[in-house]
C-alpha positions as CSV (number, residue, x, y, z in Angstrom):
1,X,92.6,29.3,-35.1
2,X,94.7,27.9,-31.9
3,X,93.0,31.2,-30.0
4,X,89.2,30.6,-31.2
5,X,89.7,26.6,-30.1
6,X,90.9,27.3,-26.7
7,X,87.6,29.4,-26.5
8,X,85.3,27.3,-27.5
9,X,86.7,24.9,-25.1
10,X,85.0,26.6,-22.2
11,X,81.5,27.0,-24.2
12,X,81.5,23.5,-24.6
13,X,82.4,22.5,-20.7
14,X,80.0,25.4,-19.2
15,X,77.0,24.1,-21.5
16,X,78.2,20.5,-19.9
17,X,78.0,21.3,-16.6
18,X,74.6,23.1,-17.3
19,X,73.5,20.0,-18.8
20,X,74.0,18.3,-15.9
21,X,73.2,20.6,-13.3
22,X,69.6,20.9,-15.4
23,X,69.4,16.6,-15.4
24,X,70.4,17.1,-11.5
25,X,67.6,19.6,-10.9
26,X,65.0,17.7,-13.3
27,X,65.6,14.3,-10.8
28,X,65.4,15.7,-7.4
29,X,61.4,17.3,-8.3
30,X,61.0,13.7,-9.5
31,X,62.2,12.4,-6.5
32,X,60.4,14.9,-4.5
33,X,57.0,13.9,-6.1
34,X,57.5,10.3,-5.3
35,X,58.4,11.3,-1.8
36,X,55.2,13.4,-1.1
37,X,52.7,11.0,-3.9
38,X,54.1,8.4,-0.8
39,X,53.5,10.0,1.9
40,X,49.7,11.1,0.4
41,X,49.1,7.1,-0.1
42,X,49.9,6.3,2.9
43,X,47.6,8.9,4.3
44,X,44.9,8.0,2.2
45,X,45.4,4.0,3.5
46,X,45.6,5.2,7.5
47,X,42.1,7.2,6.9
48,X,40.6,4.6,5.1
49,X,41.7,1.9,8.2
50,X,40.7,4.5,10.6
51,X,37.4,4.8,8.9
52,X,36.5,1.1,8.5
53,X,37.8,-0.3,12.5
54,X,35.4,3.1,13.5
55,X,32.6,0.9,12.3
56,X,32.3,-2.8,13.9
57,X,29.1,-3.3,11.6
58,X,31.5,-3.7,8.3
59,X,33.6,-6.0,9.9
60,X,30.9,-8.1,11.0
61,X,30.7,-11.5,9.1
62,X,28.9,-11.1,6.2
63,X,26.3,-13.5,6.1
64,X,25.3,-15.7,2.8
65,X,21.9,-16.3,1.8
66,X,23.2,-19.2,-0.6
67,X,24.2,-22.0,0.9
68,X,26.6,-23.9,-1.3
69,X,25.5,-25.7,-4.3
70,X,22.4,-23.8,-5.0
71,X,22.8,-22.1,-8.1
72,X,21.5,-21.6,-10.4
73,X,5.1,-1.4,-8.5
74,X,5.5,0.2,-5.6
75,X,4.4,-0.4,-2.0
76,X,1.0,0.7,-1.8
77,X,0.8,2.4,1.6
78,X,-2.7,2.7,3.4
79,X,-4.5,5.8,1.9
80,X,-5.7,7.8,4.2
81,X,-7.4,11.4,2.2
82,X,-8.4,12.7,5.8
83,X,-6.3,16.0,6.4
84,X,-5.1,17.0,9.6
85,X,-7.2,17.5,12.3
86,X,-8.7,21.2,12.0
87,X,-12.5,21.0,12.3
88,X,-13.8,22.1,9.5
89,X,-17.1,21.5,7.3
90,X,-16.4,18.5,5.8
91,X,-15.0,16.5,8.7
92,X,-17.2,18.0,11.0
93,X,-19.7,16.1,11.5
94,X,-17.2,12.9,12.2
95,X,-15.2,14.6,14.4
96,X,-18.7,15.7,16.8
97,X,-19.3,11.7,16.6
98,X,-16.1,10.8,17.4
99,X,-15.8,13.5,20.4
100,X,-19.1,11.9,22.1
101,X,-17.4,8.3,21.4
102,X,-14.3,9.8,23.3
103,X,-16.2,10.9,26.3
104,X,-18.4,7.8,26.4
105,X,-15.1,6.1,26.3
106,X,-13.5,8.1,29.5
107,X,-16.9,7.4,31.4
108,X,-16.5,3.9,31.0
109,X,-12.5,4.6,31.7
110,X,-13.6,6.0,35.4
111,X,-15.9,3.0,35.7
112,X,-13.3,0.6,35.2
113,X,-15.3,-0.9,32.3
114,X,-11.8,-0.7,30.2
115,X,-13.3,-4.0,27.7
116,X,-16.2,-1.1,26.4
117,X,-14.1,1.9,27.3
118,X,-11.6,0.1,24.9
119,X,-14.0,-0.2,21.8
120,X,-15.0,3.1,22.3
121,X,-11.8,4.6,21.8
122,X,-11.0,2.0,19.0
123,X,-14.5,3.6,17.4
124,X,-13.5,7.2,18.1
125,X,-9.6,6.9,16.5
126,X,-11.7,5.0,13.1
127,X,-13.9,8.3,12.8
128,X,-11.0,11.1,13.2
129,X,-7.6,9.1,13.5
130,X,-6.1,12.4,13.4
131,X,-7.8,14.3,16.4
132,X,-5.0,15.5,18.7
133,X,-7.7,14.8,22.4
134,X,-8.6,11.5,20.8
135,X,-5.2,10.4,20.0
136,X,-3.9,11.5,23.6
137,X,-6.8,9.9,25.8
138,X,-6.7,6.8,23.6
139,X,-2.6,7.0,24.7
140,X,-3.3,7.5,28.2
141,X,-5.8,4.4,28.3
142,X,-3.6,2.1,26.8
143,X,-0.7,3.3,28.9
144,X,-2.8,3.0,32.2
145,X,-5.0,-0.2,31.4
146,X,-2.4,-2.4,29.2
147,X,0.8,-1.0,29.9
148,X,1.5,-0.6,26.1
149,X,4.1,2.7,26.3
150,X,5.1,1.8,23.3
151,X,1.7,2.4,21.4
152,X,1.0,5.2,23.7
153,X,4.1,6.9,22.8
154,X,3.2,6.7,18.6
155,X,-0.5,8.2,19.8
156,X,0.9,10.7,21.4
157,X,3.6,11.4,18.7
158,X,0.8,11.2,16.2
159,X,-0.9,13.8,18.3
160,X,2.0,16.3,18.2
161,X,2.7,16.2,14.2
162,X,-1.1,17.3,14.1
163,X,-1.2,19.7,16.3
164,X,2.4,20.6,17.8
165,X,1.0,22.9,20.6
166,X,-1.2,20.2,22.4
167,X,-0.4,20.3,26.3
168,X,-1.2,17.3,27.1
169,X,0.2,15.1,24.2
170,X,3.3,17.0,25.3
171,X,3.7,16.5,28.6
172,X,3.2,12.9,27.9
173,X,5.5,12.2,25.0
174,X,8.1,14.1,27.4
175,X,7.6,11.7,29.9
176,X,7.6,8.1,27.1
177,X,10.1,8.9,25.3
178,X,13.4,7.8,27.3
179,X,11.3,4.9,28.4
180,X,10.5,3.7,24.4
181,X,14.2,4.5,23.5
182,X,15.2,2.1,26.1
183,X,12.9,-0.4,25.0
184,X,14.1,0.0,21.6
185,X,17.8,-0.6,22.4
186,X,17.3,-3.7,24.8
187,X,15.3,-5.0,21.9
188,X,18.3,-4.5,19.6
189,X,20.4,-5.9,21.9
190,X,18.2,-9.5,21.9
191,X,18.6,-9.2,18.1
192,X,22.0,-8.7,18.4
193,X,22.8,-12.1,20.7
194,X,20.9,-13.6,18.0
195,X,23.0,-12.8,15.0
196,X,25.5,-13.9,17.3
197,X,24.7,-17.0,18.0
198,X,23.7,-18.0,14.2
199,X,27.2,-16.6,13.5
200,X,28.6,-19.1,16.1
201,X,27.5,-22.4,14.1
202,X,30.1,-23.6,11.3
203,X,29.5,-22.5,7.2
204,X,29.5,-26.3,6.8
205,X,27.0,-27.2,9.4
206,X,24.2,-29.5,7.9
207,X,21.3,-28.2,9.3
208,X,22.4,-24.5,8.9
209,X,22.7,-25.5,5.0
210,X,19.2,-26.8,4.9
211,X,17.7,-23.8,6.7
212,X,19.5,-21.4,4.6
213,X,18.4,-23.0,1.1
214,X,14.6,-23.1,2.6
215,X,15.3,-19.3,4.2
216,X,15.9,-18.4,0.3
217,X,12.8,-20.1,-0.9
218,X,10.6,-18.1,1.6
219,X,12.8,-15.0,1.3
220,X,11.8,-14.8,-2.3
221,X,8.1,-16.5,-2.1
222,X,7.4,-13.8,0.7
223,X,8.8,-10.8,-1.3
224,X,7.0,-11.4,-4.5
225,X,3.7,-12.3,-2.6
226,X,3.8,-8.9,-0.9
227,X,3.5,-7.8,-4.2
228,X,0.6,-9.5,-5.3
229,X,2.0,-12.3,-6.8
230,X,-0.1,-15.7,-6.3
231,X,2.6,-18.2,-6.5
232,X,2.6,-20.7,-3.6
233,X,5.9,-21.6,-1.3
234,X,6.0,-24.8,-3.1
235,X,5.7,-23.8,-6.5
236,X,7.7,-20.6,-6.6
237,X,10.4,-23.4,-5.0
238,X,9.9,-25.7,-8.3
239,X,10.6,-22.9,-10.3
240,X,13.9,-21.5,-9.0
241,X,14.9,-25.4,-8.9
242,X,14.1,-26.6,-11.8
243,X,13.3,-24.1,-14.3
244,X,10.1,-25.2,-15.2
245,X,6.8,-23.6,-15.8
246,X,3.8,-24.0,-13.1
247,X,0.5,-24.3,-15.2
248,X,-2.3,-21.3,-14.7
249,X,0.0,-18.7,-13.5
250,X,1.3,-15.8,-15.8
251,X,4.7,-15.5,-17.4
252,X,5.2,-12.0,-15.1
253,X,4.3,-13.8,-12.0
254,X,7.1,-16.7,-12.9
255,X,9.0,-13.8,-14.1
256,X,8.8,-11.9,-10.7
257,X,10.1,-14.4,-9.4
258,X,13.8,-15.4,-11.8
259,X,14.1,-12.1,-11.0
260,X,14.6,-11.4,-7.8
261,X,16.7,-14.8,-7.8
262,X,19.0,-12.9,-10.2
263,X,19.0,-9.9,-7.6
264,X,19.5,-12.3,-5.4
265,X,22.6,-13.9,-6.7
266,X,23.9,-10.8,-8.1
267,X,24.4,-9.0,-4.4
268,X,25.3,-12.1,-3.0
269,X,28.2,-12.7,-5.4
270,X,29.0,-9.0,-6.5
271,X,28.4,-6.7,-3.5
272,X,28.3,-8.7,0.1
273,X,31.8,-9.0,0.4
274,X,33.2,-5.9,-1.1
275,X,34.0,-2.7,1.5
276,X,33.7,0.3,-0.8
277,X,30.6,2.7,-0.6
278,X,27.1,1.8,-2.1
279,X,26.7,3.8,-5.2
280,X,24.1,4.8,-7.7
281,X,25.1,1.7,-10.1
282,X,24.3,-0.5,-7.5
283,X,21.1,-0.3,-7.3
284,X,20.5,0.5,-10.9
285,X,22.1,-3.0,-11.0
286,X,19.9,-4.2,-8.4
287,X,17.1,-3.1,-10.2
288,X,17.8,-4.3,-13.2
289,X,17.9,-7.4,-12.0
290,X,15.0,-7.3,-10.6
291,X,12.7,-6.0,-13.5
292,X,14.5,-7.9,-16.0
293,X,12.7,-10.7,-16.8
294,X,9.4,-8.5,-16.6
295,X,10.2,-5.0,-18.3
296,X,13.3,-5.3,-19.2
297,X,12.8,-1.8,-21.1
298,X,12.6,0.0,-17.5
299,X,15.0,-2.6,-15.4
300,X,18.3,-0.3,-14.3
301,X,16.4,2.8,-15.3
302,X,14.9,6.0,-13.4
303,X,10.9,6.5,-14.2
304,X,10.3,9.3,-16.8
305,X,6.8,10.0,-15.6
306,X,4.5,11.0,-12.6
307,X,3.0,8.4,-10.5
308,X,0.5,8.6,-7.8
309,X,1.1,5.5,-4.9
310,X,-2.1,5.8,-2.3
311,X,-2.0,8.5,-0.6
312,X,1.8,9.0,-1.2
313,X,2.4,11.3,-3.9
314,X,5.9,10.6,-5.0
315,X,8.4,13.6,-5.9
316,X,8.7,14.3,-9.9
317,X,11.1,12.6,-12.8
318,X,12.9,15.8,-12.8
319,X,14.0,15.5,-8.8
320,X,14.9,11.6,-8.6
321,X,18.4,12.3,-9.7
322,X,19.6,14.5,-7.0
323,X,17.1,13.2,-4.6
324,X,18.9,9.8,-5.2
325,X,22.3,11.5,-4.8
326,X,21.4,13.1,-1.9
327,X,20.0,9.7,-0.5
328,X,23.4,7.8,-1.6
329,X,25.4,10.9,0.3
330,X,23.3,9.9,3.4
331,X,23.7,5.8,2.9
332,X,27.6,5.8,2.9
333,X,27.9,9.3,5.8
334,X,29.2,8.5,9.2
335,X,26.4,9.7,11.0
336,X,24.3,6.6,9.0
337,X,26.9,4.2,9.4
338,X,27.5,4.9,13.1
339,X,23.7,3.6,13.9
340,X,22.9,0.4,14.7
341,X,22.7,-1.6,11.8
342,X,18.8,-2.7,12.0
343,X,17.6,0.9,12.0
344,X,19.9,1.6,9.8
345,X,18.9,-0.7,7.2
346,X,15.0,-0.2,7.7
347,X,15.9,3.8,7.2
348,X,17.2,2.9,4.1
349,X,14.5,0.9,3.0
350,X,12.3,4.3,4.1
351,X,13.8,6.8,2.5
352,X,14.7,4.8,-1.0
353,X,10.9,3.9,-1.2
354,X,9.3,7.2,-0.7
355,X,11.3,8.2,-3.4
356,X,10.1,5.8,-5.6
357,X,12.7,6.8,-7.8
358,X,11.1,3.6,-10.6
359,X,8.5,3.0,-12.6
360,X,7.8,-0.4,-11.0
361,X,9.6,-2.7,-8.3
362,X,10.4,-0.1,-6.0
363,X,9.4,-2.5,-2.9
364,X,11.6,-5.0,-3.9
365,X,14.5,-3.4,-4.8
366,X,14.2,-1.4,-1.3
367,X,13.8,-4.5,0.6
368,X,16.8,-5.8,-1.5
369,X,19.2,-2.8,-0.4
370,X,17.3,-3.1,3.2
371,X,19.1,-6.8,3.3
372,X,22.4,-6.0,1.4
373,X,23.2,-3.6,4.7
374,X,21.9,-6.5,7.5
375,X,23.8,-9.5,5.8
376,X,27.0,-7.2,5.9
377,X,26.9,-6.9,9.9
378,X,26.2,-10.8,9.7
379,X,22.6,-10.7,10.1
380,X,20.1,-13.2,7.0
381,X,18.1,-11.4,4.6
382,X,15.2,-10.4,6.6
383,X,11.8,-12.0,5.6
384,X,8.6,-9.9,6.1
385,X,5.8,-12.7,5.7
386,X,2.9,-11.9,3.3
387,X,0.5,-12.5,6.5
388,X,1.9,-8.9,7.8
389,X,1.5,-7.1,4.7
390,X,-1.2,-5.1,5.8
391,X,1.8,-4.1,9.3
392,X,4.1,-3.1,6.7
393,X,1.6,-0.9,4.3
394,X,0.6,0.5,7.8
395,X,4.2,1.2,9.1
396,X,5.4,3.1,6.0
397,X,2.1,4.9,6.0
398,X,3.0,6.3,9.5
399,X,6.6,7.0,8.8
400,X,5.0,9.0,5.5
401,X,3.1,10.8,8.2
402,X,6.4,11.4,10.5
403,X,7.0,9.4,12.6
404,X,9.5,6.5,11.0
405,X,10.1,4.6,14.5
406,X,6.9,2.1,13.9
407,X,8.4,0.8,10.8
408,X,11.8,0.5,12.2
409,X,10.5,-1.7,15.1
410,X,8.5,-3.7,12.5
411,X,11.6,-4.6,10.5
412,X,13.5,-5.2,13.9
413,X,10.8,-7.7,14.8
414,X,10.6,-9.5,11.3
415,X,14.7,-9.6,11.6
416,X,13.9,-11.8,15.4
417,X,11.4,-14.1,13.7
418,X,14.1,-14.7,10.6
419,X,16.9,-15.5,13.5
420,X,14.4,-17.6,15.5
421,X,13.5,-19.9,12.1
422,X,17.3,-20.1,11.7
423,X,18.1,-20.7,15.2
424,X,15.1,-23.4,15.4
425,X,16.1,-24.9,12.1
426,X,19.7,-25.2,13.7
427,X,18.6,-26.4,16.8
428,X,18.9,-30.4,17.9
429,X,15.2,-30.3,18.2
430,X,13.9,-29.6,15.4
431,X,13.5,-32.2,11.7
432,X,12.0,-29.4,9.3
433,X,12.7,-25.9,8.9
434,X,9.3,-23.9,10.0
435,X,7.8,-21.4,7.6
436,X,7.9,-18.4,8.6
437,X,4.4,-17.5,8.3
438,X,4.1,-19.8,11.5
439,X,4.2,-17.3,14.6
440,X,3.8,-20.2,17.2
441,X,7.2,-21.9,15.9
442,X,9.4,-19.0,15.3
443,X,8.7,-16.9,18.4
444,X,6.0,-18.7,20.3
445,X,3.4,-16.1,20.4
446,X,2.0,-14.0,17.2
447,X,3.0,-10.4,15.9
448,X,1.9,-7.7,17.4
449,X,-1.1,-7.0,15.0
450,X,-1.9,-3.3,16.6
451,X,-5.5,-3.9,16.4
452,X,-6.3,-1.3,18.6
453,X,-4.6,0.9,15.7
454,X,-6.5,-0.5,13.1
């Protein structure tokens, strides 16, 4: 018995030692886990920094459209069934017209009768807006006669997505486009001393107050109206103040209108302030809003069916999902976030309405997103007046047709006139805060109405 205790004495102190050694082992992986989850945190948190100071844009003052205290279908784009220009036996007869219109049009050129050499043109781009000569000439004289390189650069951009191989279109786009990019940026740059400016006056300025609670009125008459909706500035102001029903109008048209209020409110309180990426439930969210008080059935939800828009055919139910995926991959990628925050936002207006990814409110919920990206680099929600509706059908039209830079300049000139009404507003000049319908106030001469395009 004495020689089988002194033996298990050992046993018991080896499995001890074991015990502990095991316990010893167990802790250090612990420890070692803690170490490298650590050391992968803090990773994470540099590449995240790194990522946001890369982009000034998101630390840009996010500007409020709510000034403190108030509480509270698709764009149709111009149809145009005329394919591109191939003489053939159904446009052939136009395009014979519109050739002796062009050449009347250069005579009158050489004469240096540019007033009649100018409606000629205008006649022969109405009878075959797609004919590669006509487009080019018609560039040429408005490059020559009315310096317009701008215009002259679309034409002759217009000219090469039609026929890729013309010489002449090509040797002139060549030569436009450095000169247009330039334009473009020193017109960004002008925006861009504006936002600056606006940012300069204090939240609790008075007059910045009033301006941005009568900037939300029109932001939301304007939007609606684009739409079709009949409401006047005045009443659709009643109704997001006081709640109460305007006689003779429908319940969708006062509808239209809660709900974009409720978009409104929702990004304004929900996503303007927050740093992470835009994702799919945002703008289901968005949407929801905005179709909730009209089809609440179809507010937050993708469109189960074919639709035709104009001449826009929009892709199939079964390709929203990962076209809207692949659109959200773009939204939140460097390459997006690195451009300047104007095109930037109008791109993403673009591409999220040619998806057309719902049944109804497409328009606004894309102008919604459009102004979620400028009021986070400090700029206001962007008004596009209902007077310029027929600019912005146009503009999308033309991006559909492949060239996207018309639209983005449209949306950088409606973000000036929305800076000027503020900066007016805020001014020591000024008692009222102008509509913005009011070219003569807000920028002292009209839009560009690109009547020669029309």
């Amino acid at each position: 018995m004495l020689i089988m205790g002194r033996l298990k004495e050992p046993e018991t102190m080896t499995s001890g030692i074991k015990t502990h050694l095991f316990t010893k082992m167990i802790l250090d992986r612990c420890k070692t886990v803690l170490i490298l989850s650590s050391i992968v945190c803090t990773l994470a948190v540099v590449i995240s920094l790194r990522k946001l100071l890369s982009y000034d844009g998101r630390f840009s003052k996010p500007f409020s459209p709510l000034p403190a205290g108030l509480y509270g279908n698709y764009i149709e784009t111009v149809s145009d069934s005329t394919p591109s220009w191939v003489p053939n036996h159904q446009n052939g007869v136009r395009d014979a017209e519109a050739v002796v219109s062009l050449n009347a049009a250069l005579d009158m050129k050489n004469n240096g009768k540019a007033d009649k050499a100018l409606k000629l043109f205008q006649h022969a781009f109405a009878l075959s807006p797609k004919h590669a000569d006509i487009l080019n000439h018609y560039g040429e004289f408005l490059e020559d006669t009315k310096n317009d390189v701008v215009k002259a650069d679309e034409l002759y951009t217009l000219a090469l997505t039609n026929y890729p191989e013309h010489t002449g279109a090509l040797v002139n786009r060549q030569r436009t486009a450095s000169i247009v990019e330039n334009l473009d940026r020193e017109m960004l740059r002008k925006i861009d001393d504006k936002r600056d400016a606006l940012q300069s006056i204090p939240e609790n300025n008075s007059a910045l107050r009033r301006a941005k609670k009568e900037a939300y009125f029109q932001h939301i008459y304007h939007t609606v109206a684009i739409e079709g909706n009949t409401m006047s500035l005045s009443q659709t102001r009643s109704i997001l103040e006081t709640r109460i029903a305007v006689s003779g109008k429908s319940i969708d048209e006062h509808n239209e209108i809660l709900g974009l209020d409720a978009a409104m409110k929702y990004i304004n309180s929900t996503l303007l302030y927050r740093l992470r990426d835009i994702s799919m439930g945002d703008i289901l969210e968005i949407h929801k809003r905005v179709l909730g008080h009209v089809d609440p059935v179809e507010g937050g939800h993708f469109r189960r069916t074919q639709v035709y828009v104009g001449g826009h055919i929009p892709p199939g139910p079964s390709e929203i999902q990962q076209l809207m995926i692949q659109f959200l991959d773009w939204l939140n990628s460097e390459d997006a976030l690195d451009l300047h925050p104007v095109r930037y936002a109008a791109l993403a207006h673009y591409k999220l309405v040619h998806i057309h990814p719902f049944i109804d409110g497409n328009g606004r919920t894309s102008r919604l997103l459009m102004n979620l990206v400028l009021m986070q680099a400090g700029y206001p929600p962007v008004i596009i007046a209902k007077q310029h509706r027929h600019l912005y059908y146009q503009h999308l039209q033309t991006a559909n047709e492949g060239d996207v830079r018309p639209f983005v300049r449209f949306i950088a000139q409606c973000t000036e006139r929305t800076l000027n009404l503020y900066l007016w507003a805020t001014s020591e000049f000024s008692h009222m805060v102008p509509a913005i319908g009011q070219p003569h106030i807000l920028t002292g001469e009209p839009m560009e109405e690109e009547d020669h395009l029309l």
